[in-house]
Rosetta silent file (secondary structure, phi, psi, omega in degrees, C-alpha in Angstrom):
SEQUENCE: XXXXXXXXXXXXXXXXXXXXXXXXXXXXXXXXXXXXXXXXXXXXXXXXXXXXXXXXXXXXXXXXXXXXXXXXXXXXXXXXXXXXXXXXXXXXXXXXXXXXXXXXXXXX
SCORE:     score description
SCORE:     0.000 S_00000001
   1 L     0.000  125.594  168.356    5.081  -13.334   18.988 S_00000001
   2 E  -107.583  149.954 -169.005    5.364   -9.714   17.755 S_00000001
   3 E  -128.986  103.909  176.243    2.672   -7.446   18.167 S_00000001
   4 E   -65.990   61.733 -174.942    2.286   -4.561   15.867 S_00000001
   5 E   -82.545  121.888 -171.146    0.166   -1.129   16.704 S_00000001
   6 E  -115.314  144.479  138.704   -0.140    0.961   13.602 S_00000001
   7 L  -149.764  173.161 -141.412   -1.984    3.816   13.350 S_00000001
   8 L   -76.588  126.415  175.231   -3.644    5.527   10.830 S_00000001
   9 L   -36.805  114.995 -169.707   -2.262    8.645    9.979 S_00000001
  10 L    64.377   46.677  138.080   -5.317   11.874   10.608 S_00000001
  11 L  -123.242   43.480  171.530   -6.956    9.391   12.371 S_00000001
  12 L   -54.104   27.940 -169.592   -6.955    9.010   16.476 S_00000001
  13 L  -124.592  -53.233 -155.985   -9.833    7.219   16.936 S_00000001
  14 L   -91.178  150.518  147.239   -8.540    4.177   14.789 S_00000001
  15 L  -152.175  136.572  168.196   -5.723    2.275   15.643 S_00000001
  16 E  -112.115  146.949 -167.762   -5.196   -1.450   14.009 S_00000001
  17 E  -108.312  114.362 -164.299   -3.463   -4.319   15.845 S_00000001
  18 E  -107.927   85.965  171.283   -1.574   -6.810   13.946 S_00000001
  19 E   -67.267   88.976 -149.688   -0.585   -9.777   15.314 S_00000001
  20 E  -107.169  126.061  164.524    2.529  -11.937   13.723 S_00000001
  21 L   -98.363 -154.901  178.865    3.079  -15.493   15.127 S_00000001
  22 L   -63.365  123.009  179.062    6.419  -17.293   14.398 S_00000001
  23 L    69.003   48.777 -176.487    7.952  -16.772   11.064 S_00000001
  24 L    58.615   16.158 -135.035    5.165  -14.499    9.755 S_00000001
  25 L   -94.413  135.217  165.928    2.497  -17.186    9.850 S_00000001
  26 L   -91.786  154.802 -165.509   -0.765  -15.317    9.599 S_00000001
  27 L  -145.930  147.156  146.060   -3.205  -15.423   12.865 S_00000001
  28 E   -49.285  129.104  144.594   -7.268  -14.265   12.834 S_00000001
  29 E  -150.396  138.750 -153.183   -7.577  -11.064   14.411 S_00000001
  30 L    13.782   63.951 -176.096  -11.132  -10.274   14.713 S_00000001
  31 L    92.251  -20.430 -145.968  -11.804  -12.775   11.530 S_00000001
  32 E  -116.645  116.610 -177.946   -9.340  -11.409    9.438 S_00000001
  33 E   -93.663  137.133 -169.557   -6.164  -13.450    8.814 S_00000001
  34 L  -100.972  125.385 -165.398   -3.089  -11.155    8.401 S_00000001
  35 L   -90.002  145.240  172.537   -1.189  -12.352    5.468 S_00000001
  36 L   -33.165  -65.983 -137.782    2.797  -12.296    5.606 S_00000001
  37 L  -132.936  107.934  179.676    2.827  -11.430    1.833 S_00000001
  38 H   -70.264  -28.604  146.532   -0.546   -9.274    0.881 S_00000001
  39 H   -33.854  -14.481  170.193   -0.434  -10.967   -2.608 S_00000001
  40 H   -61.256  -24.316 -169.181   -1.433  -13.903   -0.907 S_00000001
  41 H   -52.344  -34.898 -161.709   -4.911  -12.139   -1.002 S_00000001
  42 H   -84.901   -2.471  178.116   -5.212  -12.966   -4.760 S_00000001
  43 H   -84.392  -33.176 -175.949   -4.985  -17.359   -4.023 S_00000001
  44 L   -69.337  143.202  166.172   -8.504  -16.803   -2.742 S_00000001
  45 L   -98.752  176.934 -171.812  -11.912  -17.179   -3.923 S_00000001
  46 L   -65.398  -47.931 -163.242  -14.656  -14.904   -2.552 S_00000001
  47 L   -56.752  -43.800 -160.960  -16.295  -18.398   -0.499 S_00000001
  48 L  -116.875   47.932  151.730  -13.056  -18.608    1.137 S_00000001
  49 L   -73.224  143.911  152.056  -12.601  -15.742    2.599 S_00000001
  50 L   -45.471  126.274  174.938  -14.391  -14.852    6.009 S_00000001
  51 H   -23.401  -48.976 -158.723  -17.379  -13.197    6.604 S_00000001
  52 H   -79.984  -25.320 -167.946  -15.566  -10.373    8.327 S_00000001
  53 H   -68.531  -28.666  164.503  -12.692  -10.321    5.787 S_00000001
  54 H   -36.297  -45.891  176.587  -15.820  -10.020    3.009 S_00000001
  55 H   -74.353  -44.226 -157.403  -17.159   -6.924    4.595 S_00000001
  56 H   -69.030  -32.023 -160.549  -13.368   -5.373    4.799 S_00000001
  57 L   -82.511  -40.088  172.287  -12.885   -6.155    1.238 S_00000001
  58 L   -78.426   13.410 -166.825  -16.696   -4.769    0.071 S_00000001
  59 L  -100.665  -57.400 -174.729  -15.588   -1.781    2.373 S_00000001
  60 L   -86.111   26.804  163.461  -12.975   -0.996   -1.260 S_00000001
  61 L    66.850   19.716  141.510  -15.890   -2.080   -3.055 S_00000001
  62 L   -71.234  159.318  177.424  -15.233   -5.795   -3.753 S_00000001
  63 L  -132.422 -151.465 -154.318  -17.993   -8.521   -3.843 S_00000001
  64 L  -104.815  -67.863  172.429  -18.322  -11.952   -4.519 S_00000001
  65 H   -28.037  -79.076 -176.506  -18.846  -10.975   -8.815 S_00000001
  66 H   -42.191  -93.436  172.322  -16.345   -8.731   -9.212 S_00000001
  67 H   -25.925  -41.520 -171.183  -13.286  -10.675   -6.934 S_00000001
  68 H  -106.129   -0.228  170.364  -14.175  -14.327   -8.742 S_00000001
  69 L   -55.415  147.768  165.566  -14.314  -12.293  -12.278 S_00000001
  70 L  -117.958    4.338  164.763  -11.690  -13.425  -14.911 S_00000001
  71 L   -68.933  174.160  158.416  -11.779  -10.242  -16.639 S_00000001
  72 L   -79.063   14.775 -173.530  -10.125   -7.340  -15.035 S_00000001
  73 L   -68.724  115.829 -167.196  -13.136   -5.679  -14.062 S_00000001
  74 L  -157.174  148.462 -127.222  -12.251   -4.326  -10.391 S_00000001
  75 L   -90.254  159.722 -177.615  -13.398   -1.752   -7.761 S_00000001
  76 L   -66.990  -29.110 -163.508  -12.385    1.705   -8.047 S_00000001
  77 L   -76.108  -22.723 -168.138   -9.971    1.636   -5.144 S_00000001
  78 L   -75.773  -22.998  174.277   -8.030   -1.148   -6.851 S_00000001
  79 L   -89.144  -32.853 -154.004   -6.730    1.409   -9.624 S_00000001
  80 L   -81.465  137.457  147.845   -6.046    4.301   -6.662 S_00000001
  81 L   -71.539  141.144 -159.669   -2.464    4.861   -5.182 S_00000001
  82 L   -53.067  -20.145 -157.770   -2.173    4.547   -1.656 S_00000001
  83 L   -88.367  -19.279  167.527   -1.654    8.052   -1.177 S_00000001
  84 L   -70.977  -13.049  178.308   -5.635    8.406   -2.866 S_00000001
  85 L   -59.360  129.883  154.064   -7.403    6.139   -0.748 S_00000001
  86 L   -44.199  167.465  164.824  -10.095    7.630    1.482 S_00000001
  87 H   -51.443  -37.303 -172.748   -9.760    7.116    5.301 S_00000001
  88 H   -82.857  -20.777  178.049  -12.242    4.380    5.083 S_00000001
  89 H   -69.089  -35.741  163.089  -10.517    2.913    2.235 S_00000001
  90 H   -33.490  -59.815 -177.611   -7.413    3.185    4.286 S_00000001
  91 H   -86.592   19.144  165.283   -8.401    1.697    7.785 S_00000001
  92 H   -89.040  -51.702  165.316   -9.880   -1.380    5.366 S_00000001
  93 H   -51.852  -82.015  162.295   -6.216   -1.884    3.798 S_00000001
  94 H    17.785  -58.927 -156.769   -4.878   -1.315    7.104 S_00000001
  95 H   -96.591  -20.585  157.098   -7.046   -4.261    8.627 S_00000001
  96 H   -93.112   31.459  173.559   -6.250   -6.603    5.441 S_00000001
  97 L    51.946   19.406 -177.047   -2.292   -5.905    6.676 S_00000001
  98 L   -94.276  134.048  154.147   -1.557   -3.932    3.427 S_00000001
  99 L  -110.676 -162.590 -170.753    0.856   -0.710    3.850 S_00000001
 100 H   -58.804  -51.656 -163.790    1.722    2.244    1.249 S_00000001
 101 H   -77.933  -35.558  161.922    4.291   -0.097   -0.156 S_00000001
 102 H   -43.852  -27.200 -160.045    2.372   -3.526   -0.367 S_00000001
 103 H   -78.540  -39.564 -131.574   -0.624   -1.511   -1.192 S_00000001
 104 H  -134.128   -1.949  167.569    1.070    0.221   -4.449 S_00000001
 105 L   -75.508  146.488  157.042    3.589   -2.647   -5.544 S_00000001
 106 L   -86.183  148.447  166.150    2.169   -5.241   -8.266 S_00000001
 107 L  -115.034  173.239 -141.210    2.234   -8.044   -7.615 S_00000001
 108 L   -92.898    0.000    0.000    4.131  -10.911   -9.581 S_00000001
């Protein structure tokens, strides 16, 4: 098991702890399953996500409309480069296992 502590840059009060079982397998930490490959995030509908992963996600202003939309209509943070995010938008990527480069890559 490797056990990751990152923390967030102008922030010493936060630190998030990422927990990787064998072969990247995503594990719950505190509700939140930490995906290998943050593009996984996009297989989901809003039901089946977790409560807490709901809140992390409405923290960068998705909801249950918006996220199950087939239009592109999406939260402001979703156009911003990593380097634009507020702090809180930050420690929310952060805690959904997204970094600068997963954060700011497209995905395929």
């Amino acid at each position: 098991m490797y056990i990751t502590i990152r923390k967030l840059a102008g922030s010493a009060a936060f630190a998030t702890l990422l927990v990787f079982g064998t072969l990247g397998a995503a594990q719950a930490v505190d509700g939140i399953r930490v995906q290998s490959n943050t593009c996984a995030w996009e297989n989901f509908s809003w039901e089946d996500l977790t409560p807490a992963e709901q809140r992390v996600w409405a923290r960068l202003g998705w909801n249950a409309r918006l996220w199950d939309s087939d239009d592109d209509a999406a939260p402001a943070s979703a156009d911003k480069d990593w380097s634009e995010l507020s702090n809180a938008e930050h420690t929310a990527a952060w805690q959904l296992g997204y970094t600068q480069w997963s954060w700011d890559r497209d995905c395929p």
